[in-house]
N, C-alpha and C positions, 0 to 999 in steps of 0.2 A: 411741724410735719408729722402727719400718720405714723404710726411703727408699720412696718411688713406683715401682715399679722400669718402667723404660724400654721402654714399651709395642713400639714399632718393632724393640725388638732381641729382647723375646721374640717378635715375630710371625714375625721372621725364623726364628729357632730352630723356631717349631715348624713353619713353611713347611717347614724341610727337613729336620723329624724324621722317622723310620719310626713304625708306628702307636701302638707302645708307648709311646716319647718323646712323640706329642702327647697322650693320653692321662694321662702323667704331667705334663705341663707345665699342661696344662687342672688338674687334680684337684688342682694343687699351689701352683698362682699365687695368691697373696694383693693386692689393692689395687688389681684393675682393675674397671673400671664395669660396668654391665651391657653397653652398649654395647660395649666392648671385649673381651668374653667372646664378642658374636658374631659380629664380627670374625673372633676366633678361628675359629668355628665354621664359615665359611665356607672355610677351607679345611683343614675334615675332611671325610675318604672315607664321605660320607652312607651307603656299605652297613656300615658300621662302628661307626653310629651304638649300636648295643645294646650293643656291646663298653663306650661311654664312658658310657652309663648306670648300665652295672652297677659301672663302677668308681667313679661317684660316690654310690653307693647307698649 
């Protein structure tokens, strides 16, 4: 079974990815809650947002 993996350190990760990297990191993370998906989401570049649609499409 997966570990949980350690919400704080992917936040940080993708706080200071370029758009690509949170894109991948969002599209690729397994085991976090919904809640913490929008976390995430809070800090993507909201003009951006189509880019990360389409990559989760």
């Amino acid at each position: 079974m997966a570990q949980v993996p350690n919400f704080e350190e992917i936040k940080q990760k993708f706080i200071n990815a370029g758009l690509e990297e949170k894109i991948r990191i969002y599209t690729t993370t397994q085991g976090l809650t919904v809640e913490q998906f929008k976390e995430l989401l809070r800090h993507f570049p909201l003009q951006h947002l189509d880019k990360l649609e389409k990559a989760m499409a």
